[in-house]
N, C-alpha and C positions, 0 to 999 in steps of 0.2 A: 624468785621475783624477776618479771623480764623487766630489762632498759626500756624505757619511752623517750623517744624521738620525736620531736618535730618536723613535718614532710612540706606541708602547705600551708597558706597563712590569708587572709582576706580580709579585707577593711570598708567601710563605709563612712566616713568621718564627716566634721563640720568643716575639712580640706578638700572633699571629692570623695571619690569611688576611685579603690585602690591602694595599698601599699606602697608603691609607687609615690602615688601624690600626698602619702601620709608624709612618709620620710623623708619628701622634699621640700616640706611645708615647715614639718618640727623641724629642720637642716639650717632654712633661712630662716627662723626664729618668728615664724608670720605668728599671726591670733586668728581664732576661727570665731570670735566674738561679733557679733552686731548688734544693732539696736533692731529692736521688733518693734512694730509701728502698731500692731493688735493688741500687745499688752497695756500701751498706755489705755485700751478701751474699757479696760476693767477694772471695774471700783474694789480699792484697797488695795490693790497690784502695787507693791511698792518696785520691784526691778522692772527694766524696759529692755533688758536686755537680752541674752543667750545663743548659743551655739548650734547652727541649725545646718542640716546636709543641703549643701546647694542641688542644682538640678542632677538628675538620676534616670538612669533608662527604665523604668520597670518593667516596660513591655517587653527585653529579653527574658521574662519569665512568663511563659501559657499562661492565658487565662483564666484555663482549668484550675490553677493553681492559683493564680494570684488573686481572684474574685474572694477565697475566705483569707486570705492576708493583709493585716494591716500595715502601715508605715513602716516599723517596728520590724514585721518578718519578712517583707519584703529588701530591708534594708541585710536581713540574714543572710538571704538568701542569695543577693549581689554578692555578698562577703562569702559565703561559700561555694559560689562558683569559684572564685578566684581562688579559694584556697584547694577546691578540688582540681582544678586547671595544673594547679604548680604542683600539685602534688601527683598528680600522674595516676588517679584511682579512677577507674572506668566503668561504666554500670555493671557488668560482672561484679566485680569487687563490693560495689556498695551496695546491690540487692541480694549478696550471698548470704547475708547473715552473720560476716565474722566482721560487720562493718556498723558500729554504734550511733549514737549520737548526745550532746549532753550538753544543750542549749537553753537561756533562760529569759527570762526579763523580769522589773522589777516588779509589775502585774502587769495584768494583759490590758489590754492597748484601750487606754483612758479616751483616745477620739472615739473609738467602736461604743466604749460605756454611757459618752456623753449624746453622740448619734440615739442611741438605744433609749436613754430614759427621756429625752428631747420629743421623740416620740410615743414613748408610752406615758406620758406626764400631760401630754396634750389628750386631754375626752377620756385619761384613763383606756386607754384601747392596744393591744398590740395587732391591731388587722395591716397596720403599715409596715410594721418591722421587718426587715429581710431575715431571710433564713439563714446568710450565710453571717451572718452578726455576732453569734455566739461563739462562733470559730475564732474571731478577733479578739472576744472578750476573756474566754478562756486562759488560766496561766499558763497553762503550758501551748500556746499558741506558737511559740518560736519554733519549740520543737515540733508540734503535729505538723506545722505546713514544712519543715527541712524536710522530714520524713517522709510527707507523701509526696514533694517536688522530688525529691533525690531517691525512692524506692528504697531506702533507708530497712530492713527488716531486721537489724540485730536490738541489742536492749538501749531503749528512747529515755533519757532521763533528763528531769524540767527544775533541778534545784534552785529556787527564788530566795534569794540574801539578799535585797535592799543593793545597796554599793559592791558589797563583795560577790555579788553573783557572778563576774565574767569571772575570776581566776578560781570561784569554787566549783565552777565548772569544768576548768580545765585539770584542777587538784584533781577531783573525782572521774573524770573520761581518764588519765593519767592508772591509777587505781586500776581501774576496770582493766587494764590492759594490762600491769603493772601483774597481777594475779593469773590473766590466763582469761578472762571472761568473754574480750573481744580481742581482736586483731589492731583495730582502727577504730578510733572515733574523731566523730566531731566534735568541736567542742567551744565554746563561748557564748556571748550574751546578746542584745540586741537590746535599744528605749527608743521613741520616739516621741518631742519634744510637743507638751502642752502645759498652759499654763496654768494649770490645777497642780501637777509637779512642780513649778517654780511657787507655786502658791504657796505649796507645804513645808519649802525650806524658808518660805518668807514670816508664815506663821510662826513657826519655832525660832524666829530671830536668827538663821544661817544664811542666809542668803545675801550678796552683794548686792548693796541698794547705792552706794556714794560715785559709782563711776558707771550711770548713765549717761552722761555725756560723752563719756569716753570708755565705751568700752570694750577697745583694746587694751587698754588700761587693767583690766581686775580679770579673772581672778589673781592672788596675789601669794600663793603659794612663800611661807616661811618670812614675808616680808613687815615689816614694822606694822606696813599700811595697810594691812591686810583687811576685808570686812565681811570675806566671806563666800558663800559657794555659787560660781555661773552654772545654772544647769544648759545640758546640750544634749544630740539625740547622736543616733549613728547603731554601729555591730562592728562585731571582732569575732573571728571563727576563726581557728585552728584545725588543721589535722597532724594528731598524735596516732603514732603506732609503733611497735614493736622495733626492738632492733634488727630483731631477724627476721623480720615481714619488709620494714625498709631496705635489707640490705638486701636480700632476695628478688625485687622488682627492681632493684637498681636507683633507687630513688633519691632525691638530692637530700644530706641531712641537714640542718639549719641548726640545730642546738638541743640539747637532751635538757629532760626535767627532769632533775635529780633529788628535788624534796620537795615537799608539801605541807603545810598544816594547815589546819581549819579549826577554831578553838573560838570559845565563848566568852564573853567579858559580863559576868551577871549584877556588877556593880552599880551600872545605871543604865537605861535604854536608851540614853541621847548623847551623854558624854564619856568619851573615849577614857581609859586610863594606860598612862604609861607602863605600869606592871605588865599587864595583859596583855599591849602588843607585843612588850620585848618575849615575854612567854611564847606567843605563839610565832615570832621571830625566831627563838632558839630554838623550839620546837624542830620548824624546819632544816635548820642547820643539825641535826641530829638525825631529821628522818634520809638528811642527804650523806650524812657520817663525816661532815664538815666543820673543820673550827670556825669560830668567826671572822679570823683577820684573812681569809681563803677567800671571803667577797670582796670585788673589788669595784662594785657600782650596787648602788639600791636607791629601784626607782620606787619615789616613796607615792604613796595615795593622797595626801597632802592637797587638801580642796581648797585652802585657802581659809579657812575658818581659823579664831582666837582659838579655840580648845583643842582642834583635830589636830590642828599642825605644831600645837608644843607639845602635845600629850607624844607625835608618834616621832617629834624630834627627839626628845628627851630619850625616849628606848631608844632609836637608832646610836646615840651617842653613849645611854649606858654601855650598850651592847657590841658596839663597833667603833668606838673611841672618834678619830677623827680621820682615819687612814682611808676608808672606800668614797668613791665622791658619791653623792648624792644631788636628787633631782628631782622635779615633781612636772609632770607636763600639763595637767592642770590651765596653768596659763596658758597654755598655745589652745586646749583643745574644749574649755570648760570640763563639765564634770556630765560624762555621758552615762552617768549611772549605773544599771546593771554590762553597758559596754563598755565601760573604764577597765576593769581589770583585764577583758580579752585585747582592747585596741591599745592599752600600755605596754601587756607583756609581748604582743606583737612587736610595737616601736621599739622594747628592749633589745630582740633577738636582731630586729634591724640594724641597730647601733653596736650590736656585736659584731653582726656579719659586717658591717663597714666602718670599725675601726673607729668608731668618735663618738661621743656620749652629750647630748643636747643637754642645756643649761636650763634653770628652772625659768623661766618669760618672768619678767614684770617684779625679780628678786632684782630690787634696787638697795635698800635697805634691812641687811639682814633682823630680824628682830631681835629683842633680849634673853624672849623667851623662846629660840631657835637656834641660840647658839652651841658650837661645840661638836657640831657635825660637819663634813666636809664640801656646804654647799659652792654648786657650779655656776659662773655667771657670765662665761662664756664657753662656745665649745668646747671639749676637750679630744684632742685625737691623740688615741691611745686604744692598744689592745684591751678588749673587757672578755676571759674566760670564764669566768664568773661574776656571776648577778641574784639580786634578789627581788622580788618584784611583790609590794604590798596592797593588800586590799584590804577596807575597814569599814562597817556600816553601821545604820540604825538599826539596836536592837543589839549591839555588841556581839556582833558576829566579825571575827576578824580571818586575816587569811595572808598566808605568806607562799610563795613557790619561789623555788631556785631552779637556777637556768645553767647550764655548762653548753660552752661551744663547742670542745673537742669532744668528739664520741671515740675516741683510745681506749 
């Protein structure tokens, strides 16, 4: 089995475009939270709120390409130039064929679906619809438009998990290269923010409705006050490859992924169980040949919800006592969906590479049923060589990676 490394990293957040202005955003403890002025226009909309990408250039990407891209893989695509820039892979490299890709979202792009039936619902007719519509609606829309902007020609994979899509992506591009199949891949998630997504956690009673007037205020990760999930949009891409492919090109290492799991929760389809994350917690501490007191940060998934957030306290704290600190960024960034797991475990590797571990936003009051783990409520600076980074979804699909700094 080869090492998989970390080379390049790119973000698109509800802080900007960039890593950069990711890590200086989560550093000074901001909220990417506002009030949306469109949702109060919608009847039964109970939140007004969520986390939306400020202005963005999309026209650094042709229009050959950007014309079948949505919000969504345009916002990818920002995020993978950056991470191909830092990572030094040149089109040689990435139309040779030992150069993957393993991109997702949580379906394809709900504006393209709403565009589409807006029009085909008026006179019953599709003689209006464009042609290039289907392209945005498709799931695996993330990955088709990476692949044809970046000449992408090695194995293209689109795995869609709800919440845990960005880091079961990177688990599996990790895999791929882990075995010998590729060189390099790409790898994370991309959503982009409408309010049929906020709809859906409103219907299921998850979603934070009590701090629209304030909301930088919610979400409220681990907190007494908790009421539940801000959704938001954005992408997080990674480039993983080889240790002997990075080391051979000279390339900067940023942190090895040293374990993985992906494992299923068949107990219920909406509420999380503590058994099952700690499972596929240990899991990964095994796939990495690591005890558990050897982490020493886990940044947890933690939306802010009464159920998600004691169910995956509780396993943190069966499983890891009260010694690694934990953390949920949640509040600084809402909850970007199939882009939470690639732009967290980015922030993670961030806060590796600079020495200091962001506190959870808006943990004022720890709750009762959150205690016994080692929550942060201010910075902490301190070396993190090891981390572990959680994803958890609808549909009990969960998902765990560990992270190591040193590649010794």
């Amino acid at each position: 089995m080869k090492r998989v490394v970390i080379t390049g990293m790119g973000a698109v957040s509800p802080f900007g475009t960039g890593t950069d202005s990711l890590m200086k955003s989560l550093s000074a403890g901001d909220s990417g939270i506002r009030s949306m002025d469109d949702f109060a226009q919608i009847t039964g909309l109970k939140p007004t709120i969520a986390g939306k990408v400020p202005d963005y250039n999309a026209k650094s990407i042709p229009r050959k390409f950007r014309r079948t891209m949505s919000p969504m893989s345009i916002f990818a695509t920002l995020a993978a130039q950056e991470a191909i820039s830092q990572a030094g892979l040149n089109k040689d490299i990435l139309s040779g064929g030992t150069t993957g890709l393993s991109v997702s979202s949580t379906v394809g792009s709900v504006q393209a679906l709403q565009s589409f039936f807006t029009t085909f619902l008026n006179g019953f007719s599709i003689e209006e619809i464009k042609a290039t519509e289907f392209f945005k609606i498709m799931n695996h829309s993330c990955a088709a438009n990476l692949a044809q902007c970046f000449e992408i020609t090695g194995r293209v994979m689109a795995p869609s998990a709800a919440c845990s899509t960005g880091c079961q992506t990177i688990g599996l591009a990790a895999e791929a290269i882990a075995i010998g199949k590729q060189d390099i891949m790409l790898c994370g998630g991309a959503d982009e923010l409408h309010p049929l997504t906020v709809g859906t956690f409103d219907i299921i009673q998850a979603a934070s409705t009590g701090y629209n007037k304030q909301p930088t205020s919610t979400p409220r990760p681990f907190d007494r006050d908790r009421d539940g999930i801000v959704c938001a949009e954005g992408a997080g891409i990674l480039v993983l490859e080889s240790l002997d492919s990075a080391q051979e090109r000279g390339a900067d290492i940023l942190a090895e992924i040293i374990g993985f799991s992906s494992t299923a929760d068949p107990s219920n389809l909406a509420s999380p169980s503590s058994a099952a994350i700690a499972r596929c917690m240990q899991l990964a501490l095994d796939d990495a040949g690591i005890p558990p007191e050897a982490v020493q940060y886990v940044n947890a998934h933690a939306t802010g919800t009464k159920l998600g957030d004691a169910a995956e306290n509780s396993a943190i704290a069966s499983l890891f006592g009260s010694k690694p600190l934990v953390s949920s960024l949640k509040g600084h960034l809402g909850h970007t969906m199939a882009a939470s797991g690639a732009l967290e475990t980015i922030a993670t590797v961030l806060m590796m590479n600079n020495g200091l571990v962001v506190p959870t936003r808006n943990l004022i009051n720890i709750a009762p049923d959150c205690m016994g783990s080692r929550h942060i409520r201010q910075i902490e600076r301190q070396p993190v060589s090891m981390a572990l980074k959680n994803s958890f979804a609808l549909g009990g699909i969960n998902t765990s990676i560990i992270l190591r700094r040193d590649n010794d």
